[in-house]
C-alpha positions, -999 to +999 in steps of 0.1 A: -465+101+094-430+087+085-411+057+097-388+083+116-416+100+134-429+068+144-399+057+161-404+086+184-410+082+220-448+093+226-440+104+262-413+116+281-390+087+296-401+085+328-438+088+318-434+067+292-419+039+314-441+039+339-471+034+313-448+007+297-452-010+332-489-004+334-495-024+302-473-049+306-494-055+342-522-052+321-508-076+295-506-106+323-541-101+333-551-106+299-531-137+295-543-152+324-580-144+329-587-135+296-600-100+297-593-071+318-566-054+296-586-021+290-599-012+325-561-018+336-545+005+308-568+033+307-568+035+352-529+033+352-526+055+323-552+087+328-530+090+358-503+106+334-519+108+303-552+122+287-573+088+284-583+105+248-550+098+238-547+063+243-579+050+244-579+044+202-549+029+202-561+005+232-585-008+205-557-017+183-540-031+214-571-054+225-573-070+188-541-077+186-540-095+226-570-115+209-552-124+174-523-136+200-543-159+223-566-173+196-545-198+180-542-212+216-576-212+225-597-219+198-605-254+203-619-243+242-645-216+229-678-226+235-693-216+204-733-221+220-719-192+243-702-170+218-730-173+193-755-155+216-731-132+232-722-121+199-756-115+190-765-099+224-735-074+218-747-064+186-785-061+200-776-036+227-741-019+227-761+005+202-791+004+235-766+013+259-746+042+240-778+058+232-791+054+266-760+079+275-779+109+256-808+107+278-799+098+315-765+117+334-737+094+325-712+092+352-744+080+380-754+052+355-717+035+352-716+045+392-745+021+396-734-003+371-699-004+389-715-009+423-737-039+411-711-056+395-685-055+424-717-068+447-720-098+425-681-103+426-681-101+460-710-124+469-697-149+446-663-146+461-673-149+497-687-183+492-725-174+474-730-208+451-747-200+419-747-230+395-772-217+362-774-240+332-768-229+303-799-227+283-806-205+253-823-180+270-795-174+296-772-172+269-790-148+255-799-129+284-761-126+294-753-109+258-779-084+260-765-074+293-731-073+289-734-061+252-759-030+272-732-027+303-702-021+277-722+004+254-728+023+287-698+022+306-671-003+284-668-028+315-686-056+294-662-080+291-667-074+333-702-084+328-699-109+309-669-126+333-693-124+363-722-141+345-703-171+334-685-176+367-719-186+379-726-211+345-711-254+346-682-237+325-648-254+328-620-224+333-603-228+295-639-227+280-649-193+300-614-176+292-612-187+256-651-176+249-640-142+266-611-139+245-633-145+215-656-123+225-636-095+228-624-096+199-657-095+180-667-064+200-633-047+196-639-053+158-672-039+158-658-009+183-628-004+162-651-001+127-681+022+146-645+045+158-638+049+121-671+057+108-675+080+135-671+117+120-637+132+131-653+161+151-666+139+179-635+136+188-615+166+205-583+155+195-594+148+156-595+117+138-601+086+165-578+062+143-553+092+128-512+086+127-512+091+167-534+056+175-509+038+153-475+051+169-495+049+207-505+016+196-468+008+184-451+020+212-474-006+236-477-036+224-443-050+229-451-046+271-483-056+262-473-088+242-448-096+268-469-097+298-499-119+277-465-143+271-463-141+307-501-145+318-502-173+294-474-192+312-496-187+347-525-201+338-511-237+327-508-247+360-538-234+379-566-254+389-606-247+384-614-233+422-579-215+419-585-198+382-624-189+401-609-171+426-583-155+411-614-141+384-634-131+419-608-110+430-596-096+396-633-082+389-639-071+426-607-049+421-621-041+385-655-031+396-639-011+422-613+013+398-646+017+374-670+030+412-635+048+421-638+066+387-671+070+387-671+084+423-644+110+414-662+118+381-696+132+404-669+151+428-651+166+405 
């Protein structure tokens, strides 16, 4: 693909607008809480817009949120955390995709969804869960966020709703989750291009099409992390909680909305 061809609009103008607009939304979650980016593109986007199309270039798009933020964060990442969420990841994202060959797919991220959207909402309507952070619930956290995102992607989710009950101060949680997604957006991003082509039914996951999708995006996207960034500065601990609580409630619900639609249809 050319320069010129890359310049080309993906979408029609009022499509591509409106997905221009979804990101950038998407893009101030990310800034703020530190994760969310991918359940918000691919929701406001499969509206218009085969998700096949965009979902490769969204792992383009979630490295590049991480290479933005890190510079900023890197001094809060609690590396105890990261180290065995990393290695949790690694463990059982492989667990959880091959789990999807045996048991019915869309009821096992409907269950998953519904779980995760309890939790939220216990821990939102006042439920006080204080764990320490010991080894083994370090550990125990990346197995089940690295199983939860091989089964349905919402592990950065997961792994948000586990460490809003952990002593961790609000920069620590969102820089470790930052941090953390970009390790499994790396390892996602490799396992796409290894993949063979004809797993996919539009071709090559990471052909000329990711890049000019991924192109087209990141300027929204990039704009509305500037923007996120700006909001969390001034936000205290119980307010940054909250605003976490209802981010992954409304999260949890779009992924049992899917789900739900998914069985019906």
């Amino acid at each position: 693909m050319t320069a010129a061809e890359l310049l080309v609009p993906p979408l029609a103008p009022a499509t591509l607008a409106y997905s221009l607009c979804v990101v950038f939304a998407a893009g101030i979650v990310r800034g703020f809480a530190g994760f969310g980016f991918s359940a918000i593109t691919v929701a406001g986007m499969s509206l218009v817009v085969s998700p096949a199309l965009v979902v490769p270039a969204i792992f383009m798009l979630e490295i590049l949120a991480s290479l933005s933020q890190l510079r900023g964060i890197a001094r809060d990442v609690d590396l105890p955390w990261l180290g065995w969420l990393m290695l949790g990841n690694l463990i059982c994202i492989p667990l959880g995709v091959a789990l999807l060959a045996w048991l019915p797919e869309t009821p096992l991220r409907l269950l998953i969804g519904v779980l995760l959207m309890a939790a939220a909402l216990l821990l939102r309507g006042g439920a006080h869960v204080a764990l320490e952070s010991t080894r083994g619930l370090r550990l125990a956290a990346g197995l089940a966020s690295g199983f939860i995102n091989g089964v349905a992607a919402i592990g950065g989710i997961a792994v948000a709703v586990l460490l809003s009950t952990a002593k961790m101060a609000p920069a620590a949680l969102r820089a470790t989750l930052i941090a953390l997604l970009l390790f499994s957006d790396v390892v996602s991003l490799i396992s796409a291009a290894l993949m063979p082509s004809s797993a996919h039914a539009s071709g090559n996951l990471l052909g000329p099409d990711t890049l000019k999708w991924a192109l087209w995006l990141a300027p929204a996207m990039l704009a509305g992390i500037w923007w996120g960034q700006r909001s969390f500065k001034g936000v205290s601990p119980e307010q940054f909680r909250r605003h976490v609580l209802n981010l992954l409630i409304g999260l949890a619900a779009v992924s049992v909305v899917r789900s739900v639609v998914g069985l019906v249809w």
